[in-house]
C-alpha positions in Angstrom: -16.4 9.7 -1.2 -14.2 7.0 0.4 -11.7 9.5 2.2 -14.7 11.8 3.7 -16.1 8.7 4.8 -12.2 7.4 6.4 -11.7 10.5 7.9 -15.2 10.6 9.7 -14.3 7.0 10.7 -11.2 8.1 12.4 -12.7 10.9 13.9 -15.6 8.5 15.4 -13.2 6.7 16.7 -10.6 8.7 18.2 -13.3 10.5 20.0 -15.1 7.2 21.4 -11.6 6.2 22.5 -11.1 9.3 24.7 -14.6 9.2 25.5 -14.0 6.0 27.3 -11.0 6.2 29.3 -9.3 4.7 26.4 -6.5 6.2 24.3 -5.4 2.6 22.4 -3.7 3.0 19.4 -5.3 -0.4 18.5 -8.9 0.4 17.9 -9.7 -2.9 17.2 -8.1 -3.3 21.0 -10.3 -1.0 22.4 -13.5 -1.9 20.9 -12.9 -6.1 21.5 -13.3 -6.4 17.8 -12.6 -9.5 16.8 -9.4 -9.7 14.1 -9.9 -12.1 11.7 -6.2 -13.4 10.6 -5.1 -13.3 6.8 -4.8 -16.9 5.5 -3.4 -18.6 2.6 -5.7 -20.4 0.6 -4.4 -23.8 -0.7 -3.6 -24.1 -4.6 -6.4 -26.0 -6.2 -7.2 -26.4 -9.8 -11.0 -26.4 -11.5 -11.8 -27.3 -14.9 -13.7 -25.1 -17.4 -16.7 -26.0 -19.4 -14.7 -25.4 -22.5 -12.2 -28.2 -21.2 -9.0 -25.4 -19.9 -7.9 -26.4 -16.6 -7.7 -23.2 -14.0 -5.8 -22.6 -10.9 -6.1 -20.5 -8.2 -2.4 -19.4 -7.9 -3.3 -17.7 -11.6 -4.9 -14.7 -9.7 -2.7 -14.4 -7.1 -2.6 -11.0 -5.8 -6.3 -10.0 -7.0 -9.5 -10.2 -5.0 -11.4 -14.1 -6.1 -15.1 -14.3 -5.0 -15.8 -18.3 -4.7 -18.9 -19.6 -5.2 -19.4 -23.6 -4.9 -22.8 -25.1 -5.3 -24.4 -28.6 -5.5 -27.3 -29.3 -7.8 -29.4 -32.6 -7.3 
């Protein structure tokens, strides 16, 4: 499913490209698509109910979903 769905992507956009004037090899470029710049997050550590202390440099190089909440 996911390279049907690239290639059509590519396609769309190589089309719209020539269809505008516009043969960027930076799609983002020629769209004004705003980049969003790859950040380090800093190193913080968060204990665990059952009292093990975890940091976020042990799941470096994998995809972490944050989720921070206050209760009353």
């Amino acid at each position: 499913m996911a390279r049907p769905l690239a290639a059509a992507t590519a396609f769309f956009l190589a089309i719209m490209s020539i269809s505008q004037g516009v043969f960027a090899a930076d799609p983002f470029e020629a769209f004004s698509v705003l980049r969003i710049e790859k950040k380090l997050a800093p190193d913080f550590s968060l204990p665990q109910v059952g009292g093990k202390t975890v940091r976020l440099s042990d799941y470096k190089g994998k995809i972490v979903l944050l989720g921070f909440f206050k209760t009353f």
